[in-house]
Phi, psi and omega in degrees: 000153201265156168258139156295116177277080186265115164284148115320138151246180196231132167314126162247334215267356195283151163229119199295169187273147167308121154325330165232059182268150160255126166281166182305134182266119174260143218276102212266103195278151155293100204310122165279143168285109186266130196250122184260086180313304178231148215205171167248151160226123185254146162241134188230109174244110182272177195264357184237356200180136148269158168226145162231173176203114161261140159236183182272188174316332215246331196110000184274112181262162230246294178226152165207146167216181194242168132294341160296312153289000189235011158098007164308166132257160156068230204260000183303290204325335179268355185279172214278296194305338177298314175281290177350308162321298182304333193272323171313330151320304170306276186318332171262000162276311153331282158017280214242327171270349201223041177001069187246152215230324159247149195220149181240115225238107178261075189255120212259154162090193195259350216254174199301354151276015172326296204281328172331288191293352187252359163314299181311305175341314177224062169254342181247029171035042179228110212273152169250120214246310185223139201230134190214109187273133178237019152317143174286151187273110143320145152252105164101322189091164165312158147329134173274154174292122169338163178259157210293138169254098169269000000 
């Protein structure tokens, strides 16, 4: 049997780096804190789940929670007192990071957290300036079912 001939091979020429070299400290800015006085809150209230969401003006949204997020289950998530929680969530985060004081209130779907959630609004003392339902109109409706062959 043949032997494998395996060299190692070795450096002679390296020189470890000086103990007192420093890497560079890079210069860390502070995020300002942004404040957003008046703002929207949309509400999407389904007949299974509220969503509430604040945004700025522009629409970038800021803070948002759910009734599924704030620890409802099952069919608890769709009820009035579920939204209620979420908007409140919303509102005291709103607050207190984005120091927001008016809200133009945007409200979509069907379900039993509509008033709720926009009711919370002034318990956190921040006034509601506009109240706007955007649910969606069918136009024209479903397809009709065929016609009858006696």
């Amino acid at each position: 049997m043949a032997e494998a001939n395996t060299t190692i091979p070795t450096t002679t020429n390296a020189t470890p780096a000086p103990a007192t070299a420093k890497a560079p400290v890079k210069a860390v800015k502070k995020k300002q804190r942004r404040s957003v006085p008046s703002g929207q809150l949309h509400v999407q209230a389904t007949f299974n789940n509220t969503i509430v969401t604040f945004t700025d003006k522009t629409g970038n949204v800021l803070v948002s929670s759910s009734a599924g997020a704030c620890g409802f289950r099952g069919s608890k998530k769709g009820t009035a007192y579920a939204s209620q929680i979420a908007a409140e969530k919303v509102a005291e985060l709103a607050k207190s990071q984005f120091g927001a004081r008016a809200v133009d209130v945007f409200v979509k779907g069907v379900g039993l957290g509509r008033d709720a959630a926009v009711r919370a609004m002034g318990g956190f003392e921040i006034s509601v300036d506009s109240i706007r339902d955007i649910t969606g109109i069918p136009h024209g409706g479903v397809r009709p079912r065929k016609a009858r062959r006696v």
